[in-house]
C-alpha positions in Angstrom: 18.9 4.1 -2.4 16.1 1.9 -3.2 15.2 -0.8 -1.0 12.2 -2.6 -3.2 9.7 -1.6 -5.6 5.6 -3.1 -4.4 4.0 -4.0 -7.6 0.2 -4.3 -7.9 -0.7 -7.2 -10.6 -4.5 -7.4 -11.4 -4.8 -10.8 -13.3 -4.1 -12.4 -11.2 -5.1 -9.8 -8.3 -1.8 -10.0 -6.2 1.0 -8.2 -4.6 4.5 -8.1 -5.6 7.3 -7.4 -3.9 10.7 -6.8 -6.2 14.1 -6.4 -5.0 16.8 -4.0 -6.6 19.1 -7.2 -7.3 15.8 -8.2 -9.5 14.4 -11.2 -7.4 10.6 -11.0 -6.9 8.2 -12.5 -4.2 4.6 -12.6 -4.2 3.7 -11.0 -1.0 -0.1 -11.3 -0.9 -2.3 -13.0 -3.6 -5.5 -13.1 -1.3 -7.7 -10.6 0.0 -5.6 -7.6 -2.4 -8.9 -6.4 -3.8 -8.7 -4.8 -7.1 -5.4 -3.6 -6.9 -4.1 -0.5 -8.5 -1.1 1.5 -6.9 2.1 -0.1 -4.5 4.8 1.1 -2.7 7.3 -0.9 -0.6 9.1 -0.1 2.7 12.6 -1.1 3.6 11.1 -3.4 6.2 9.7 -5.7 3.5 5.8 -4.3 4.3 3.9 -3.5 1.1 1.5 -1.0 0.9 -1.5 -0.6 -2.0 -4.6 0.9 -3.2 -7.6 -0.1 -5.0 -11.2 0.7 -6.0 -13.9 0.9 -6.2 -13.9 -1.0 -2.5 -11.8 1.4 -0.3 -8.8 -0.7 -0.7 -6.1 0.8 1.2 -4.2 -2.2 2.5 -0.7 -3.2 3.7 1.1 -7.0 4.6 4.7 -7.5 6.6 6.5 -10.1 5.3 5.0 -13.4 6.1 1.7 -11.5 7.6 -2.0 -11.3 6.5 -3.3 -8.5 4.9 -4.8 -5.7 6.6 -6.8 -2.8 6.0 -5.9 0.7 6.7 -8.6 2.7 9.1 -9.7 5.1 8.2 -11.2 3.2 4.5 -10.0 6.1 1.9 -13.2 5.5 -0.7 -11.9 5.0 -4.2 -8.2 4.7 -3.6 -6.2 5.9 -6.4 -2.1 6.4 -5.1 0.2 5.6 -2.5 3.5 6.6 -1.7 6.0 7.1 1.7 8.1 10.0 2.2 11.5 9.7 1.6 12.3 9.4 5.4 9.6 6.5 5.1 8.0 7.6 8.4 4.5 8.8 6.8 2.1 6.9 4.1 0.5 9.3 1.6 -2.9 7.8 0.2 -4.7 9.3 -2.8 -8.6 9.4 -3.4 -9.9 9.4 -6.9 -13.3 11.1 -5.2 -12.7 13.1 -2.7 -14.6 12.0 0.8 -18.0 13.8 2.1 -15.8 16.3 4.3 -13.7 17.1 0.8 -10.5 15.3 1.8 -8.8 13.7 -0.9 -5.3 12.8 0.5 -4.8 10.9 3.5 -1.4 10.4 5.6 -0.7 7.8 8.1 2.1 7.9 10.9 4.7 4.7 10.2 6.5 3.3 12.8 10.3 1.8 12.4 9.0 -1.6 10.7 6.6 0.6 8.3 3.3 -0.4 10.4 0.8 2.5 10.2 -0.8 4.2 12.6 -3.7 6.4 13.0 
C-alpha cells in the first residue's frame, strides 16, 4: 500500500511530506532548490528534483538536506521501485556521456548510495 506521497511546493520552495490518513508535515523548507518532482519512502526520507541547479536531493525525518552525488544536471523525475530499494532520477538534458536516467542503491531506511 502506500506509505506517503513527497510533495514539491514551489511558492514557497519546500518539501512536503503527506500521509495516507491525510496529515501533512513540512519536511524541508530550506536549501530545496527549485523544486519540481517528490517521492517519499516508507522510512519517512523524501526524495526530489529540481532545475536548472542539479537538484537531486533527499532529507530523513528530522535531518538536513542533502544532495545526491553524482549532481544529475537538470533534474526532471524521481521515483523508487516498488520494492523501494533503488531511486530512479530523470534528466531533462541528457549528461555529456548521453545518460539521462540515473539509479541509486537504497538501503533499509531509504538512504542512497552510490
Amino acid at each position: 500500500g502506500l506509505d506517503a506521497v513527497g510533495l514539491a511546493e514551489r511558492e514557497p520552495a519546500r518539501i512536503v511530506r503527506i500521509k495516507p490518513d491525510g496529515t501533512s508535515s513540512v519536511v524541508a523548507d530550506a536549501d530545496v532548490g527549485t523544486p519540481q518532482f517528490a517521492a517519499a519512502h516508507p522510512s519517512g526520507r523524501v526524495y526530489w528534483t529540481g532545475f536548472p541547479d542539479a537538484g537531486t536531493r533527499t532529507v530523513a525525518p528530522g535531518g538536513a538536506v542533502e544532495k545526491l552525488a553524482p549532481g544529475v544536471g537538470h533534474s526532471y523525475g524521481v521515483g523508487l521501485t516498488p520494492d523501494r530499494k533503488w531511486l530512479y532520477v530523470s534528466s531533462k538534458l541528457p549528461n555529456p556521456d548521453g545518460r539521462a536516467v540515473w539509479r541509486f542503491p537504497l538501503d533499509a531506511d531509504g538512504k542512497p548510495g552510490l
